[in-house]
N, C-alpha and C positions, 0 to 999 in steps of 0.2 A: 391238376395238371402240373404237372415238374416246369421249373422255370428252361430246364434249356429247351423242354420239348414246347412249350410258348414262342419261346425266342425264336425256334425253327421256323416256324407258320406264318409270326409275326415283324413285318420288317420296320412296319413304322407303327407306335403303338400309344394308345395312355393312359397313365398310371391307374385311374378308373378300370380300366378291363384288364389289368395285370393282377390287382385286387381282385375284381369279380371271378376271373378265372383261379385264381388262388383259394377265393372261399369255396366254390364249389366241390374243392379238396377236402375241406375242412380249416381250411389254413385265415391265417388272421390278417388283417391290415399292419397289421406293426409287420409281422413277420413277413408279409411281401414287400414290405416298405425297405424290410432289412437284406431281404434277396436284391432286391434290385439296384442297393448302395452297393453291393457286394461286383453285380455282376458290372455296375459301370466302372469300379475299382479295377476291378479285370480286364477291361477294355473292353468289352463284349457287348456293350451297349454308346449307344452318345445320347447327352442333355441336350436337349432341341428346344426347348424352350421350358417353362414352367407345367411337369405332369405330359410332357412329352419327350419322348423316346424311340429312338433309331436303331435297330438290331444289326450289330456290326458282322457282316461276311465273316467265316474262320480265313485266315489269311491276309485280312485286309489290314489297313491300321488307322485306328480312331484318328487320328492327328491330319488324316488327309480323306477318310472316305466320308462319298456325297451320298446322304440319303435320297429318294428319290423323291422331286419336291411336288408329285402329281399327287403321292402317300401321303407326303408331308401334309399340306394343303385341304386335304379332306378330313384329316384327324385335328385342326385348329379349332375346332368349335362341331357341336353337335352335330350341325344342320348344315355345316359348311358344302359348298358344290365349286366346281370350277368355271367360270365363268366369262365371260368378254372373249378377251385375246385367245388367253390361255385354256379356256375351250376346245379354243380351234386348233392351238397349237399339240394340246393335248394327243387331236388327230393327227398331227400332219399337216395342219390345210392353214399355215398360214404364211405371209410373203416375208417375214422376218420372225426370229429366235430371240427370245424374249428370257432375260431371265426373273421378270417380274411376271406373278401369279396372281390374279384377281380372284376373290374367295367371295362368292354369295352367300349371308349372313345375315341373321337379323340380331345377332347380340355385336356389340361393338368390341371388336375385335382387334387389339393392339398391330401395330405393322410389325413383322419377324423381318428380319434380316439375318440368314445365316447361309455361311461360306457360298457366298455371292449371289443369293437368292436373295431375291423380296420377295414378302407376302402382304398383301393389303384387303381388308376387307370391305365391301359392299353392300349396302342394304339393299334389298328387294327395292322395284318402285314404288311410289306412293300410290298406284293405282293396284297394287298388288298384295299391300299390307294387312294382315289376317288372314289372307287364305294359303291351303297347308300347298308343302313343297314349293313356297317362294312364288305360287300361281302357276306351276306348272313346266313339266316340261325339263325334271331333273330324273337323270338314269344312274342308274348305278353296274361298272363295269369294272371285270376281272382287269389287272394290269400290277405286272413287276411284284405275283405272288401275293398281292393285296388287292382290295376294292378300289374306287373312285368314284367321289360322285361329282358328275356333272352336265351339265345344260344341254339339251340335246341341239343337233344343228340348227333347227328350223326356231327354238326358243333364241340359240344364240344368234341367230342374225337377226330377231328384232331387239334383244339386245343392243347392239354394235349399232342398228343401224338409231336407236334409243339414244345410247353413251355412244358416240365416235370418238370420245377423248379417252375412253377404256380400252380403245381398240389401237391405237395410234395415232388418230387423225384419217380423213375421207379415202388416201393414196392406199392408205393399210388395210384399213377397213374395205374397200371394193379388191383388192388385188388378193386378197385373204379369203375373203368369201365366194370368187372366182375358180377357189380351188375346189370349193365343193360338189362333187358330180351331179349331188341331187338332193333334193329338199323335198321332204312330205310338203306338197303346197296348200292344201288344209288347213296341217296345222299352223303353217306359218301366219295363214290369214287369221286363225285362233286367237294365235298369242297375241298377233297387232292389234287385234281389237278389243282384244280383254284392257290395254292399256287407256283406252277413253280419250286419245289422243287423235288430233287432227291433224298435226305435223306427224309423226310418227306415220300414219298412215298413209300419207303423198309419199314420204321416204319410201317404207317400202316398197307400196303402189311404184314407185318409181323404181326401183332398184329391179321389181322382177317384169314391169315391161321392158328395161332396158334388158334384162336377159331373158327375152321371151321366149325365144330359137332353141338356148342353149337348155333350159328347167322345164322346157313342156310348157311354159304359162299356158293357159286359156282365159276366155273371160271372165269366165265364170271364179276366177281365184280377184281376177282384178275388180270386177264391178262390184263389191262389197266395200274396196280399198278406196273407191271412187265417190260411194256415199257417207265414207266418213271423211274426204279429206277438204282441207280449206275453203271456205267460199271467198275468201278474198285471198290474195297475194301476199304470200309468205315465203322467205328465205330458207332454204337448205340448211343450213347454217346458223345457228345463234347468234354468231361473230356480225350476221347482216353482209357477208361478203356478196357482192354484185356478181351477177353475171344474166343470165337468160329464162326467159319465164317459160315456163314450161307449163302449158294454159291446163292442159288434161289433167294437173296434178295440182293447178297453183303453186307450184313453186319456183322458185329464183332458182337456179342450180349455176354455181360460178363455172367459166369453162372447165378449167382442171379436172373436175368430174366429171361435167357433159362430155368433153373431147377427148379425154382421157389423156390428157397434157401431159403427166408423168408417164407414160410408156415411150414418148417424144428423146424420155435421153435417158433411159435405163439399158 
């Protein structure tokens, strides 16, 4: 394959598969090593980090154009997926624009900062460690003439409701997932209990009684959530913030999230 006809197809790319698609010419690692000093000489391309590479628009100009950081983010590591927030925001479905990108990863993955992007990487949980695709529940989807992978809805809000510090904080986290129309409720009970967690599962337990009306709940998704969750009294919260015990789930839920106290002055 010719490098411009590459560069066409390819908007975020690395140097690994600019190589692989070169040899399949016949053509050599040095030699693509030497097209591609050539072609960022040219402007035609931008250094994104170490073995990655941005395919610059005809018209555009290196010095100010933004690769797209959904491309970016998925070409950081093998196995990389998009993840938490940035999931959601991915879709559409969250209550603030973030320009920090959470990357699910199991190799350790330096943090990128470029032209006002951050990227941070995440390991899978500890309850998820060795089994493939991170435990489940990563897709891969057409977007801005590339792929993406990442967390499907119903993975990502046990996620968030897992990390709420990966999502913003509780306000971000409910008001974001609020956006979503609809949730395989299946699988969502899946993923919460693949986690072997007992807070995790009053959270959620909690989060889709309290949107029972609006996701179709039935029992039948909650009374699973019910025999894993707490037999003593446990806080929402890590932080131990007080607020109301919410006996069907054991948990402490501070008002702010019960009442929903942030809708009070937004």
């Amino acid at each position: 394959m010719r490098s411009s006809d590459f560069l066409a197809t390819h908007a975020v790319f690395t140097q690994a598969e600019f190589v692989s698609a070169r040899a399949s010419e016949g053509g050599s690692a040095r030699t693509a090593d030497s097209l591609l000093a050539r072609q960022l000489a040219a402007g035609r391309l931008l250094h994104v980090r170490r073995g990655l590479y941005a395919t610059v628009p005809p018209g555009a100009s290196p010095a100010t154009f933004q690769p797209d950081p959904y491309l970016v983010a998925t070409k950081l590591a093998d196995d990389a997926a998009l993840a938490y927030h940035a999931a959601l925001q991915f879709r559409g479905k969250t209550y603030s624009v973030w320009h920090r990108f959470t990357v699910l990863t199991k190799t350790r993955l330096r943090p990128l900062h470029f032209r006002g992007d951050d990227f941070v990487g995440v390991n899978p949980p500890r309850a998820l460690h060795g089994l493939p695709e991170h435990g489940g529940g990563v897709v891969t989807e057409p977007h801005a003439g590339g792929v993406v992978r990442v967390t499907s809805v119903e993975r990502t809000l046990v996620d968030l409701l897992d990390r709420p510090d990966l999502g913003g904080g509780w306000e971000e986290v409910w008001r974001s997932l609020e956006m979503v129309e609809f949730f395989d409720l299946d699988a969502v009970v899946s993923h919460a209990l693949r986690r072997s967690s007992a807070l995790l599962a009053a959270r959620v337990g909690y989060f889709l009684e309290e949107h029972r009306d609006a996701l179709f709940v039935e029992d039948r998704h909650l009374e699973p959530m019910r025999q894993h969750a707490p037999k003593q009294p446990i806080y929402l919260d890590r932080k131990r913030e007080p607020g109301r015990l919410v006996k069907a789930w054991n948990l402490v839920v501070p008002a702010r999230v019960s009442e929903r106290t942030w809708a009070e002055v937004s």
